[in-house]
N, C-alpha and C positions, 0 to 999 in steps of 0.2 A: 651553743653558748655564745656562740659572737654572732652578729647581726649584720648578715650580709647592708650596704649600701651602696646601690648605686647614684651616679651623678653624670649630670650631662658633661656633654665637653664643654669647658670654656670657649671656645671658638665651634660653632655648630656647624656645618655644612650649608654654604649658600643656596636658598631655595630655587628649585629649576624655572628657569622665566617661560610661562606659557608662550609660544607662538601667536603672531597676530590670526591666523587664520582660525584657531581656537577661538580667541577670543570673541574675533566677529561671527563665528556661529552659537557662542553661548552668548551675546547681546541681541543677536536675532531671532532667538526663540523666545528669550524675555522680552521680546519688544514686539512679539508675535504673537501673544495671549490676545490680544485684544476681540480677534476673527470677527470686526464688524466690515470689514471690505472684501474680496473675493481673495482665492487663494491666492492667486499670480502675482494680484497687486500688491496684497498684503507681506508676501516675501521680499518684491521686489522692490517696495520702501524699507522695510525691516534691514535688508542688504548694505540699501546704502545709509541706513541710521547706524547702524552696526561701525560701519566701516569709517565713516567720519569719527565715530566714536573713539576708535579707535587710532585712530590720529591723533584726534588732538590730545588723549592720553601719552601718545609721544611725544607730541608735540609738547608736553608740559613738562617733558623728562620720566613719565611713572612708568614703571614696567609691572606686571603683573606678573605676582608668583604663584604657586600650586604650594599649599598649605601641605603639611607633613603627614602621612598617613599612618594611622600605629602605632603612635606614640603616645596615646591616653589623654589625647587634649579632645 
């Protein structure tokens, strides 16, 4: 007869800030699709594109968070 509702919290749980080292291996494997130059090379700029990348993301203040899992978004 009644209709169950749920609702979020007003105040949600702050999202978990990814670690830099994640982040510079998931910008290195995006940045590593390309596979026109040999493997070694190709990591080994990917690395440091990766990693500057990730700098100056600090450097600009942004942190990166991990999106919420399960929750039907």
């Amino acid at each position: 007869m009644f209709v169950l509702m749920t609702h979020g919290s007003l105040f949600p749980e702050p999202q978990p800030i990814v670690p830099d080292e994640e982040v510079v291996e998931t910008l290195r494997a995006a940045i590593a699709r390309g596979g026109r130059l040999p493997r070694s090379a190709d990591m080994l700029l990917c690395g440091v594109c990766a990693e500057y990348l990730v700098e100056a993301l600090r450097g600009a203040g942004l942190e990166v968070v991990r999106a919420p899992v399960g929750r039907g978004q």
